[in-house]
ZABABA-416461 format. One record per residue (C-alpha): residue number from 1; residue in one letter; z, x, y. Coordinates in steps of 0.02 Angstrom, whole numbers, padded with zeros to 5 digits. Each point is the difference from the previous one (the first is absolute). Example, Ala and Ser with C-alpha at 12.3 -4.5 7.8 and 13.67 -1.06 7.14 Angstrom:
n = 1, res = A, Z = 00390, X = 00615, Y = -00225
n = 2, res = S, Z = -00033, X = 00069, Y = 00172
This chain:
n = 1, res = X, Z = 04553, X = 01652, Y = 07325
n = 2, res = X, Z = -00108, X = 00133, Y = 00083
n = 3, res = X, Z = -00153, X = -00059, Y = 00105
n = 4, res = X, Z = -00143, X = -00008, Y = -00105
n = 5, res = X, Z = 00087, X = 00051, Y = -00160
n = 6, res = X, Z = -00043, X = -00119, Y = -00148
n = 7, res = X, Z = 00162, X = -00066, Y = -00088
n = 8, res = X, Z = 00064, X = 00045, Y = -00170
n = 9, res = X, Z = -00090, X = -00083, Y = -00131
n = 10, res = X, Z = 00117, X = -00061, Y = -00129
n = 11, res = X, Z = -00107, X = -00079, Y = -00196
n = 12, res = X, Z = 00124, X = -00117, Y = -00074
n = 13, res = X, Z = -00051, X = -00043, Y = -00196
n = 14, res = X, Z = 00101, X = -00173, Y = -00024
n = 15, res = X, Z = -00004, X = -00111, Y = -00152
n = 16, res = X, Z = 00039, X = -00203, Y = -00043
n = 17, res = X, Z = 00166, X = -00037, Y = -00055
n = 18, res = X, Z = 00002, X = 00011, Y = -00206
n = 19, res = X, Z = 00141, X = -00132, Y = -00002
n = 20, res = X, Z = -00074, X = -00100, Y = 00145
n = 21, res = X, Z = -00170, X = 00014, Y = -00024
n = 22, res = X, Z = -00128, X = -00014, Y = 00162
n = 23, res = X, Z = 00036, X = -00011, Y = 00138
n = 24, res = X, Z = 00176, X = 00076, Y = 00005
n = 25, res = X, Z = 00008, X = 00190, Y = 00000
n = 26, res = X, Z = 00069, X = 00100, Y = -00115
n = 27, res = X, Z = 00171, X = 00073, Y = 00048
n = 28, res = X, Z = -00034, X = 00180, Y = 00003
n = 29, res = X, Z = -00169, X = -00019, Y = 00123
n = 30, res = X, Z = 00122, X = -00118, Y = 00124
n = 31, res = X, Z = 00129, X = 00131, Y = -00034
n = 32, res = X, Z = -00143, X = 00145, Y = 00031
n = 33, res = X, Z = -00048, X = -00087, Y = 00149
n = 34, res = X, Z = 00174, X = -00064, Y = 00099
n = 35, res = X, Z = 00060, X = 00214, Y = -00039
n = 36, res = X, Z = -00157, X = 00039, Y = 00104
n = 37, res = X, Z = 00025, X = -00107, Y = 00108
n = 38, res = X, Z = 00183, X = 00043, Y = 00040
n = 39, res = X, Z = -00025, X = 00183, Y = -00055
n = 40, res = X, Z = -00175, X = 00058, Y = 00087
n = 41, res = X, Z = -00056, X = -00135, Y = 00102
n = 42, res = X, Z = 00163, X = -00036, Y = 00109
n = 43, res = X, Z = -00037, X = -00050, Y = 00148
n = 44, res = X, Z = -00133, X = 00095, Y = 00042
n = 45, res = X, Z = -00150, X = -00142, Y = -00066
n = 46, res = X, Z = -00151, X = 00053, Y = 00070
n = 47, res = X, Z = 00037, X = 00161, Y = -00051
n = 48, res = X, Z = -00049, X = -00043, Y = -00190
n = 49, res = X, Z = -00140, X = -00100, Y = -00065
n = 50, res = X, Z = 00046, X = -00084, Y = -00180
n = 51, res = X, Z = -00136, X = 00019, Y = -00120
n = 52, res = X, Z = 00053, X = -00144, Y = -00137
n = 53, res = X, Z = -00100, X = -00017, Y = -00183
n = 54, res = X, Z = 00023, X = -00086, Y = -00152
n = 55, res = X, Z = -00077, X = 00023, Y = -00127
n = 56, res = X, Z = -00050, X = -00132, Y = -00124
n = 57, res = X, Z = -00009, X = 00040, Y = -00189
n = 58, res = X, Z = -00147, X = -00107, Y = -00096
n = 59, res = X, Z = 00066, X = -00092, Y = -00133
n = 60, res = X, Z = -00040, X = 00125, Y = -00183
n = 61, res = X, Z = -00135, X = -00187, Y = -00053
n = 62, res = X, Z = -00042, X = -00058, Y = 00140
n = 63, res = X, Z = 00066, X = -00184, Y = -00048
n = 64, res = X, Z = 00154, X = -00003, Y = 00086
n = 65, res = X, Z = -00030, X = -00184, Y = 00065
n = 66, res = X, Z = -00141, X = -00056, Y = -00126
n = 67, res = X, Z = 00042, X = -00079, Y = -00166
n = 68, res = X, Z = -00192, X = 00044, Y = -00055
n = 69, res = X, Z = -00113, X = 00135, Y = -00014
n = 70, res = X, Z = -00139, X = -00100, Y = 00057
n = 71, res = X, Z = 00044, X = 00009, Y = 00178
n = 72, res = X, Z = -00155, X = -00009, Y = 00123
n = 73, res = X, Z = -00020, X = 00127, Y = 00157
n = 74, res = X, Z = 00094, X = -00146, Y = 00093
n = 75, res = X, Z = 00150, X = 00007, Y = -00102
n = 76, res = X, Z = 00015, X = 00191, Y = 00038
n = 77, res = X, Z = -00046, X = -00023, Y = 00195
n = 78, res = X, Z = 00146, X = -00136, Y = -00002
n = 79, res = X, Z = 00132, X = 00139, Y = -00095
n = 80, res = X, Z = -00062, X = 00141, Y = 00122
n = 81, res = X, Z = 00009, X = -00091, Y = 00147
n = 82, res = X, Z = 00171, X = -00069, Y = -00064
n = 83, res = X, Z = 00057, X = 00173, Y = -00018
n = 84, res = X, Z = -00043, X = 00049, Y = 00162
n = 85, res = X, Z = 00062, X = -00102, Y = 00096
n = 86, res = X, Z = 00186, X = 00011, Y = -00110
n = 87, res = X, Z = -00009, X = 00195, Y = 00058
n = 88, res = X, Z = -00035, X = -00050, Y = 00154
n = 89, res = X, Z = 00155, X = -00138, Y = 00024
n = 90, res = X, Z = 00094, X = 00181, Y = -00069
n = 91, res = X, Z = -00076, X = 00097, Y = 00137
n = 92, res = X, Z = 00047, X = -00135, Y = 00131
n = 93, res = X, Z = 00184, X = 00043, Y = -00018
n = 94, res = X, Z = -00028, X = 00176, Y = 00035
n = 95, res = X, Z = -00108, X = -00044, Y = 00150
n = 96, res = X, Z = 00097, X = -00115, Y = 00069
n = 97, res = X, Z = 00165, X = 00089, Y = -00001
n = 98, res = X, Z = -00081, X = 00140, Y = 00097
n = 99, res = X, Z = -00065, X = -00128, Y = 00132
n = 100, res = X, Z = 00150, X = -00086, Y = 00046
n = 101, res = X, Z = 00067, X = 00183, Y = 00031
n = 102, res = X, Z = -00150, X = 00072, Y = 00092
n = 103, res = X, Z = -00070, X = 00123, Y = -00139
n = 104, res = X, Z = -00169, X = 00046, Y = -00012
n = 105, res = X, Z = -00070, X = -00042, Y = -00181
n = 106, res = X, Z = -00149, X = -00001, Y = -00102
n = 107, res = X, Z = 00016, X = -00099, Y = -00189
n = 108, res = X, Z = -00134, X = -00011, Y = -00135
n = 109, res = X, Z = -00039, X = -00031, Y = -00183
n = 110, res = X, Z = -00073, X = 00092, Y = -00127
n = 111, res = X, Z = -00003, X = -00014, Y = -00205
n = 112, res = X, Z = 00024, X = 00125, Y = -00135
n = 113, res = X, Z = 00142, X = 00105, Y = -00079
n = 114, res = X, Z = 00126, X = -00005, Y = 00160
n = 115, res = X, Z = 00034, X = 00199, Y = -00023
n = 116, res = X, Z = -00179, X = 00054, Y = 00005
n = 117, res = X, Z = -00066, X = -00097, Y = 00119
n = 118, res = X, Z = 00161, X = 00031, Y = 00126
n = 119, res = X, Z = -00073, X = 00178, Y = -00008
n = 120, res = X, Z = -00186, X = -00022, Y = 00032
n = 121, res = X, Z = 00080, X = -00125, Y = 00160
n = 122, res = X, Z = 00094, X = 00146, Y = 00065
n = 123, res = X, Z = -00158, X = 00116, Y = -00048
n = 124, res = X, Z = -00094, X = -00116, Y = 00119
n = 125, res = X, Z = 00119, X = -00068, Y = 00127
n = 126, res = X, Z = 00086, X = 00174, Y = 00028
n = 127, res = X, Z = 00164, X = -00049, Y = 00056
n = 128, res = X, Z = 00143, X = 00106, Y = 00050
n = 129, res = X, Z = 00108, X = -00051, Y = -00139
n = 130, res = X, Z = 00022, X = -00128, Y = -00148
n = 131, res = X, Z = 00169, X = -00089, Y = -00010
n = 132, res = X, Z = 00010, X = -00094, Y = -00174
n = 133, res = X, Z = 00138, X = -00097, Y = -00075
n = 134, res = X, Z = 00075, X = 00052, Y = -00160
n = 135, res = X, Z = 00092, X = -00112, Y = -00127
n = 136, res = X, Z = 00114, X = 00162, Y = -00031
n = 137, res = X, Z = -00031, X = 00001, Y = -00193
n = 138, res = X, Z = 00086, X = 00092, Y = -00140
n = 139, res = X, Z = -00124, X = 00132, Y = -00107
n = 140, res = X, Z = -00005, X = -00118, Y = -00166
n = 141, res = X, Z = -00071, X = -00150, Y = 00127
n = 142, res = X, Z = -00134, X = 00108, Y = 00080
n = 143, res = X, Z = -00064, X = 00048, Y = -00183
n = 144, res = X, Z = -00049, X = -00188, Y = -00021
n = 145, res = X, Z = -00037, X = -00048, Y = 00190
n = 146, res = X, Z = -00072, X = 00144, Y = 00078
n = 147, res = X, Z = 00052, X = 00016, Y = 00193
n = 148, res = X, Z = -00123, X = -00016, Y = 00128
n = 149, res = X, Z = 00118, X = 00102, Y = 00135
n = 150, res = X, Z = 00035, X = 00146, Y = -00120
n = 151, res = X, Z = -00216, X = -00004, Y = -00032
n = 152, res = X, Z = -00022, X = 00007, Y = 00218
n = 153, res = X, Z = 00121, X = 00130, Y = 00029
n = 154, res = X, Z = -00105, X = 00116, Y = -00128
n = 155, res = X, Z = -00164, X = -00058, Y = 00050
n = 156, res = X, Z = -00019, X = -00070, Y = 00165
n = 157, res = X, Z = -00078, X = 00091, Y = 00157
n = 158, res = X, Z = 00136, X = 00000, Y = 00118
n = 159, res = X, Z = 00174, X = 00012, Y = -00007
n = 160, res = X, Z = 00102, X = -00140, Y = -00081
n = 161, res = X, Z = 00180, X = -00073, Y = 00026
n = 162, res = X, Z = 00071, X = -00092, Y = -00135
n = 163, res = X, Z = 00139, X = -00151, Y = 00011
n = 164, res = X, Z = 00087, X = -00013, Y = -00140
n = 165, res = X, Z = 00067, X = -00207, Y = -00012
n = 166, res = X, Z = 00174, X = -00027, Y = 00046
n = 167, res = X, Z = 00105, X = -00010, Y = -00149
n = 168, res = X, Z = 00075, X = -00150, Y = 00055
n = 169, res = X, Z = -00165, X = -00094, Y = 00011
n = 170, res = X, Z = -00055, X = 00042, Y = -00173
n = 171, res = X, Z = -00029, X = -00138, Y = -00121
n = 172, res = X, Z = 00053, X = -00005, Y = -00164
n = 173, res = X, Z = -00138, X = 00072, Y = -00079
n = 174, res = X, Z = -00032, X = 00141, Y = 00114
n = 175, res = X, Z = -00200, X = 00002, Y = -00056
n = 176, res = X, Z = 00014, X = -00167, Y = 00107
n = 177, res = X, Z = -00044, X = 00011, Y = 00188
């Protein structure tokens, strides 16, 4: 790298494992992020600077972890703070991975629909690129589920790269991640 040039900012939207649940990863953003790292990164690790975030979705009531309605501002301090700090435990994987190997990085949370507010993050952050994993869905499964990479690479900023999920690591139910 160039005296006094800044590195390559990379934003990395990852997600929690559908079949695992927090902490684990789901397998396209590990699969999003080991292709960058063995694709762009290289060798060459202060060259980059990984820009990791998840973003949580609220639960549609509210009530994922209270059986009553007549929950007091504690009870919802307790399931934000829970929250939290699962996204964060996701995060750590991310940021750790990149320490052992040297890479500068940069990981934080945010809530809301993951597709919009990937956008306003790149809107804000202004990285050089997106990379975002894709669970490589046929047209009848994105009807029903939507895809957050297909709404980025319309919509986002910047330009975006795209890794589609091995075949081979697919689950059975390929809306599963």
């Amino acid at each position: 790298m160039e005296v006094g040039s800044e590195p390559t900012r990379i934003m990395m939207g990852v997600n929690e494992s559908t079949i695992k649940g927090y902490p684990h990863a789901s397998i396209s953003s590990k699969g999003a992020f080991e292709w960058t790292l063995k694709k762009i990164v290289r060798s060459n690790f202060s060259g980059f600077k990984l820009l990791f975030l998840h973003v949580q979705v609220p639960d549609q009531d509210g009530f994922d972890d209270v059986d009553s309605v007549y929950a007091s501002p504690d009870d919802f301090k307790r399931m934000n703070r829970k929250d939290m700090i699962r996204g964060l435990h996701l995060l750590e994987y991310f940021v750790n991975r990149c320490h052992e190997l040297g890479v500068p990085c940069e990981a934080w949370l945010k809530k809301g629909d993951p597709k919009e507010v990937i956008c306003h993050e790149v809107n804000r952050v202004q990285p050089d690129f997106l990379v975002v994993g894709s669970r490589g869905l046929g047209p009848f499964q994105k009807v029903f589920v939507g895809t957050v990479s297909e709404f980025c690479a319309k919509h986002a900023d910047c330009p975006v790269i795209t890794i589609k999920r091995k075949a081979d690591e697919a689950p059975q139910d390929p809306v599963d991640d």
